[in-house]
C-alpha positions as CSV (number, residue, x, y, z in Angstrom):
1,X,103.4,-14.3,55.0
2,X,100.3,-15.1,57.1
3,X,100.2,-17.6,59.6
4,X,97.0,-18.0,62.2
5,X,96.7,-21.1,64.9
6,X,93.5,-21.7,66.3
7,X,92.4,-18.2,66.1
8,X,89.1,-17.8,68.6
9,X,86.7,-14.3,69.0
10,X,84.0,-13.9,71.1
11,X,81.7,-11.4,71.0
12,X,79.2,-10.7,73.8
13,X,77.1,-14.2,73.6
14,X,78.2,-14.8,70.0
15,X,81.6,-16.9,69.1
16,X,82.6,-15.8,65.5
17,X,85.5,-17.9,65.1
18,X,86.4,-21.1,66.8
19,X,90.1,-22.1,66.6
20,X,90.8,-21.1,63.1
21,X,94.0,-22.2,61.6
22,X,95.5,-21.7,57.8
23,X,98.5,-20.5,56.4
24,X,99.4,-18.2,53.1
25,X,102.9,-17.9,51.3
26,X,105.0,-15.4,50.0
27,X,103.2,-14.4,46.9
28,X,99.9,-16.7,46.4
29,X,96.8,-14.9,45.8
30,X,93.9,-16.4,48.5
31,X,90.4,-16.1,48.0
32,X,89.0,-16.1,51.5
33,X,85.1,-17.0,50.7
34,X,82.2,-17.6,53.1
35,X,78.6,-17.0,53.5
36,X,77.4,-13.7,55.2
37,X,78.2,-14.0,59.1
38,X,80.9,-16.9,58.7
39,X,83.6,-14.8,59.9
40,X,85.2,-13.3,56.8
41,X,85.1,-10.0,58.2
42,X,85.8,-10.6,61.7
43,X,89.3,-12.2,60.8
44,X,90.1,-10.0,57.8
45,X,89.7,-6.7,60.9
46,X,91.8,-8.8,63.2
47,X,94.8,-9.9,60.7
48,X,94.5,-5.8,59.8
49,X,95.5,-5.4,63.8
50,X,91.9,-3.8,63.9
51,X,90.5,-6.2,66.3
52,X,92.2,-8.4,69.2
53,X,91.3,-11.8,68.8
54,X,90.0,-13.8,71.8
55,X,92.6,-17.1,72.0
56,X,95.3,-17.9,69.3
57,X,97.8,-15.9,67.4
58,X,97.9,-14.4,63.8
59,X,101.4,-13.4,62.5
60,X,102.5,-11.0,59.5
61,X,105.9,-11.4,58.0
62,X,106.2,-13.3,61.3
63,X,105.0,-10.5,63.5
64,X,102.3,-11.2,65.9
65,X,99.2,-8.5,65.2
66,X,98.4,-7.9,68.6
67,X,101.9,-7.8,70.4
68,X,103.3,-6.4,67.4
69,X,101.2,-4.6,65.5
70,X,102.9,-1.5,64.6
71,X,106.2,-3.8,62.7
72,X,102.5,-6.0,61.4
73,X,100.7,-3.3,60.1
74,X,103.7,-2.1,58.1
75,X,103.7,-4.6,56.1
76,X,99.9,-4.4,55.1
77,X,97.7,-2.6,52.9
78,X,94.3,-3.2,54.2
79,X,91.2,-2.1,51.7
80,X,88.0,-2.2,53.6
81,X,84.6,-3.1,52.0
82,X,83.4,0.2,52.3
83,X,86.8,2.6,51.7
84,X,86.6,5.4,53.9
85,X,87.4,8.4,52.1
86,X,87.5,12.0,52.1
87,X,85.3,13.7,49.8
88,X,86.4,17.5,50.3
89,X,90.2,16.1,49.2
90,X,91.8,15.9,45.9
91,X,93.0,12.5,45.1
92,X,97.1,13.4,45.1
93,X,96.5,15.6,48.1
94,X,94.4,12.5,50.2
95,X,97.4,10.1,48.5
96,X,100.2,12.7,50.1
97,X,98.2,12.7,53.4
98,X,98.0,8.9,54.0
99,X,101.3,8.3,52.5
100,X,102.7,10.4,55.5
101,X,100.2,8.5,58.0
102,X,102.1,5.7,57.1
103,X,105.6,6.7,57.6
104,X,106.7,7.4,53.9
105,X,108.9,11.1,53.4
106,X,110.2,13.5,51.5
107,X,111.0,12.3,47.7
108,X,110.2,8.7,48.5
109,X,106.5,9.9,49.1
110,X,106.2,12.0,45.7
111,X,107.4,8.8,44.2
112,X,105.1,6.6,45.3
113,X,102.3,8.8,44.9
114,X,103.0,9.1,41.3
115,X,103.6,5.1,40.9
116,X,100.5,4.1,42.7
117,X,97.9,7.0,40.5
118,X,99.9,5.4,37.3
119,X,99.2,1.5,38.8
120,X,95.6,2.4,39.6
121,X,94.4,4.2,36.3
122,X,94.4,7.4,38.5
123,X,96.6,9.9,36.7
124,X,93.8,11.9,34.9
125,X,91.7,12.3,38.4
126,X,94.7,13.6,40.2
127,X,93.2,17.1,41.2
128,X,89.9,16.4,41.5
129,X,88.0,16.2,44.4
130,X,87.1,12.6,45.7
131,X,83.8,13.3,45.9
132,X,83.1,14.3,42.8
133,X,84.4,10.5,41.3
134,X,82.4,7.6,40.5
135,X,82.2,4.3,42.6
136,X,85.1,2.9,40.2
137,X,87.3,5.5,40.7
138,X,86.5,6.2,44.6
139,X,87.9,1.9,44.3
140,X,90.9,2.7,43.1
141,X,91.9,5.5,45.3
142,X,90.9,2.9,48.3
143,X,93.4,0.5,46.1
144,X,96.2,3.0,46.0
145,X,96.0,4.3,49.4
146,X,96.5,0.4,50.2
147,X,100.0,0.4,48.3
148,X,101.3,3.9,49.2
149,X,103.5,2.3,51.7
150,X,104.9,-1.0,49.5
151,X,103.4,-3.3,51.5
152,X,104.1,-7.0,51.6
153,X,100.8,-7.5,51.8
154,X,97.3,-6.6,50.4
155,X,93.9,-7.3,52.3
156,X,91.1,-6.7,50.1
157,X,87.9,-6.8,51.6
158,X,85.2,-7.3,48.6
159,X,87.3,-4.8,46.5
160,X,84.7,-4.5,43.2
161,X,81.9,-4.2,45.5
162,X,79.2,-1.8,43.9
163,X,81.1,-1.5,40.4
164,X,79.7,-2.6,37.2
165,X,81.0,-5.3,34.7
166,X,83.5,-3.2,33.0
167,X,84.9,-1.7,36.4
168,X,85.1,-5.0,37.8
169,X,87.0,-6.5,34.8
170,X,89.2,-3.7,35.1
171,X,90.0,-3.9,39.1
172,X,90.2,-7.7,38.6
173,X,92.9,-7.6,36.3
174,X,94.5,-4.6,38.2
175,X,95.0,-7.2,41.2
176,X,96.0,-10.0,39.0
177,X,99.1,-8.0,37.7
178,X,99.2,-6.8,41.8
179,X,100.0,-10.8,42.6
180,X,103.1,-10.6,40.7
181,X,104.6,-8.0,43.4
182,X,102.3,-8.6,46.6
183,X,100.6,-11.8,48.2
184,X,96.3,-10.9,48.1
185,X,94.4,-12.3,50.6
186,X,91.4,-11.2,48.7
187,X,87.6,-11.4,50.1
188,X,84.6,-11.2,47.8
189,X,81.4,-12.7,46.7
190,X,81.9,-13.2,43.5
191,X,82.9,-16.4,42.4
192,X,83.7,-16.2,39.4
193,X,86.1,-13.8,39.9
194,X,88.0,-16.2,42.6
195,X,88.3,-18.7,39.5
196,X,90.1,-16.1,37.2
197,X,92.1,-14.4,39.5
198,X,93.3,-16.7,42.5
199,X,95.6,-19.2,43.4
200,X,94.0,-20.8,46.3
201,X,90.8,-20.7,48.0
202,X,89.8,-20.8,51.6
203,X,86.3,-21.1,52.7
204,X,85.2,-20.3,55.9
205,X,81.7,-21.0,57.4
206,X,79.9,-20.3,60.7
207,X,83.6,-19.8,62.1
208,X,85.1,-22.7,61.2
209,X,87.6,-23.4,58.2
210,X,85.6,-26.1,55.8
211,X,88.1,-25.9,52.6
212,X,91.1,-25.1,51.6
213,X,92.8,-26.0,48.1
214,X,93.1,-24.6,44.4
215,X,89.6,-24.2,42.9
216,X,90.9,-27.0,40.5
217,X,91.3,-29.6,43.5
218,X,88.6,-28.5,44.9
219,X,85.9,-28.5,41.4
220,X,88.0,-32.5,41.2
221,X,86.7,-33.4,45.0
222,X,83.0,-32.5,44.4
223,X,81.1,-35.7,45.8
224,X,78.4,-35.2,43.2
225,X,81.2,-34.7,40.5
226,X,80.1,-33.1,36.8
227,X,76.8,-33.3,35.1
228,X,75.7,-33.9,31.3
229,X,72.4,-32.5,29.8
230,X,70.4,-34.7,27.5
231,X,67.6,-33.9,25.6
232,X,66.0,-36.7,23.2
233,X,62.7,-38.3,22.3
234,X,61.9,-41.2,23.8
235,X,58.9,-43.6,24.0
236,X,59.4,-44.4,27.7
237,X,61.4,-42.2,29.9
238,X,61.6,-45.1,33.0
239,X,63.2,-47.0,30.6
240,X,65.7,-44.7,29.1
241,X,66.8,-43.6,32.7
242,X,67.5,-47.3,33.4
243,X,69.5,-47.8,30.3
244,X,71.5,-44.4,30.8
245,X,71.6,-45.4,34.7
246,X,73.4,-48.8,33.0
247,X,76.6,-46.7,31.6
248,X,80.2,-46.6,33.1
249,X,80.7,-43.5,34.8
250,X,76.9,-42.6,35.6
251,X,75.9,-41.9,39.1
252,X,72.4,-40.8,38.8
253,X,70.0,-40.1,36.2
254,X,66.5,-37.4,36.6
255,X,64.7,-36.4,33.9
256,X,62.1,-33.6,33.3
257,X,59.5,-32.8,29.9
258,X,59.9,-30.5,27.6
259,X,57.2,-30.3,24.7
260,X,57.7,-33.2,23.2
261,X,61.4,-33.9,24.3
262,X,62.7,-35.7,27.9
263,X,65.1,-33.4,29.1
264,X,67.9,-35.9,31.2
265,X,70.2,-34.6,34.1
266,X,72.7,-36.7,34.1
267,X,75.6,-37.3,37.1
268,X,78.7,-38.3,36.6
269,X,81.6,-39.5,38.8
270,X,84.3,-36.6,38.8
271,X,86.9,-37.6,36.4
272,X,84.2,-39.7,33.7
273,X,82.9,-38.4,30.8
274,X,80.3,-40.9,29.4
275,X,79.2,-38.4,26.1
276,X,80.5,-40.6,23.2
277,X,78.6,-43.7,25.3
278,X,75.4,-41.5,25.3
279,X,75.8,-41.1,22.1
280,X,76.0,-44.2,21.1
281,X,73.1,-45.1,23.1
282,X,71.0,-43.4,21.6
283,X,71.8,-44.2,18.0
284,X,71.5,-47.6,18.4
285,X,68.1,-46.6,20.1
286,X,67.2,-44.5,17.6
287,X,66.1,-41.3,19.3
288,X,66.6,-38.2,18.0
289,X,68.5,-35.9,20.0
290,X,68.3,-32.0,20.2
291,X,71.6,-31.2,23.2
292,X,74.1,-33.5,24.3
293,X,76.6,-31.3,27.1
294,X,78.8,-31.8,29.6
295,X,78.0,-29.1,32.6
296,X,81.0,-28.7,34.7
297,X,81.4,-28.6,38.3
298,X,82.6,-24.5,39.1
299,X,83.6,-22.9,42.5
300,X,79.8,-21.9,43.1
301,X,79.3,-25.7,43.2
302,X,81.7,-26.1,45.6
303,X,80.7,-23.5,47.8
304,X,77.1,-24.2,48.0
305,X,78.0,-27.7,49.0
306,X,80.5,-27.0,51.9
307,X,78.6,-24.1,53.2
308,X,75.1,-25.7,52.9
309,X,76.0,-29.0,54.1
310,X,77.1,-27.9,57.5
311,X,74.1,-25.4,58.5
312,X,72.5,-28.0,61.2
313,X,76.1,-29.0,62.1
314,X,77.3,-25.7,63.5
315,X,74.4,-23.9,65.2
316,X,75.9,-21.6,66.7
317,X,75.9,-17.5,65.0
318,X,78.8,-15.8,63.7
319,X,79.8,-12.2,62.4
């Protein structure tokens, strides 16, 4: 569905993105991640046929954006990070409106109308006036608008953006059900969110592609792997260290006091899981012990240790 070689912009003494290439399928759900000024945006505006890139080619549905954007853009629904919307509209009328911007007609556009507000929780709102909605709501007229014209595609630029916990549940499992009809190539900052609702993640940084995999494969290739939390009394803490140090699977052992207990950070190789060993060891050691957990390695992990690892590699700025 999306296809970009060596993808290059440059900006007036700033290079954004230098030679970026990935690929998404028919129907996969992408996170596209990346620090602020990594490029998120810059390619998100150029696979919407908002921008030109500098060098390299981006194809929809094998359409070029650039030589062939209009066949391109009908096959996307692009949802900016900040929707634009009219305010003095009603949400049907502003529906009807961009639905004919977008080429649909006659009955066809009624119908989609009334199928996106139904999709989008809209129904109730349809004659009020957009300004007069909440953040949520304002969302999921941007969201609609998006699918008016049954595109192939969605691009959703940081979609929950400004919405609290309940709306964002709600819009996340809105796009979830989305996937089963559309391939996402969804953009946001939370996380947690990328874990629960995508296939695939792509991280970008400073213009360049470091990662791309399911969050599993990528949680699985962490270099510093999981962690397990100990807390115990012991006499000497050097001492324990070195014993815990000692156990298959163990990678690195700090510790830390608390009151009267030696709190233990413990690293593991990615795949280990040395608890019943711990455990063990400290019976036979006799110290008492208050928390014994496994910590697991999540996408936040991972992205803190592709994007941090590479600040003094890559100098140069990017949008």
């Amino acid at each position: 569905m999306i296809k970009v070689e060596s993808l290059t912009k440059r900006y007036a003494g700033v290079q954004a993105l230098h030679g970026i290439s990935f690929e998404v399928g028919k129907g996969e759900i992408v996170g596209f991640l990346g620090p602020n000024g990594a490029g998120k945006s810059t390619t998100m505006r150029i696979l919407s046929c908002f921008l030109p890139p500098t060098s390299g080619t981006a194809t929809i549905a094998g359409f070029d954006v650039f030589r062939e954007s209009t066949k391109a853009r009908e096959r996307i629904g692009y949802m900016p990070e900040n929707v634009p919307l009219y305010a003095d509209m009603r949400v049907s009328e502003y529906l009807a409106y961009r639905a004919a911007l977008k080429g649909v007609r006659g009955r066809r556009r009624r119908e989609r109308i009334e199928d996106v507000k139904a999709l989008c929780g809209l129904e109730d709102v349809g004659r009020k006036l957009i300004g007069s909605l909440s953040k949520g709501y304002r969302q999921r007229v941007g969201l609609a608008d998006a699918l008016v014209h049954e595109p192939d595609l969605l691009i959703l630029d940081e979609p929950t953006i400004g919405l609290d916990p309940n709306q964002i549940r709600q819009v996340r499992e809105l796009i979830r059900n989305l996937g089963r009809h559309h391939t996402i190539l969804l953009s946001t900052h939370i996380l947690s969110e990328v874990e629960m609702t995508c296939s695939r993640v792509i991280i970008i940084n400073q213009g360049r592609i470091e990662a791309s995999d399911t969050p599993m494969n990528l949680r699985d290739r962490m270099k510093r792997g999981n962690e397990v939390r100990l807390e115990a009394k012991v006499q000497d803490a050097a001492a324990a260290s070195k014993a815990l140090m000692a156990l298959a699977g163990v990678r690195d052992v700090t510790s830390t006091r608390e009151d009267d207990w030696e709190v233990f950070t413990i690293k593991i190789e990615s795949g280990s899981d040395p608890r019943e060993d711990i455990f063990q060891l400290a019976s036979r050691l006799n110290w008492p012990v208050r928390e014994l957990a496994q910590r697991r390695v999540t996408l936040e992990d991972v992205f803190a240790e592709v994007t941090h690892s590479d600040d003094q590699r890559h100098p140069s700025a990017s949008r």
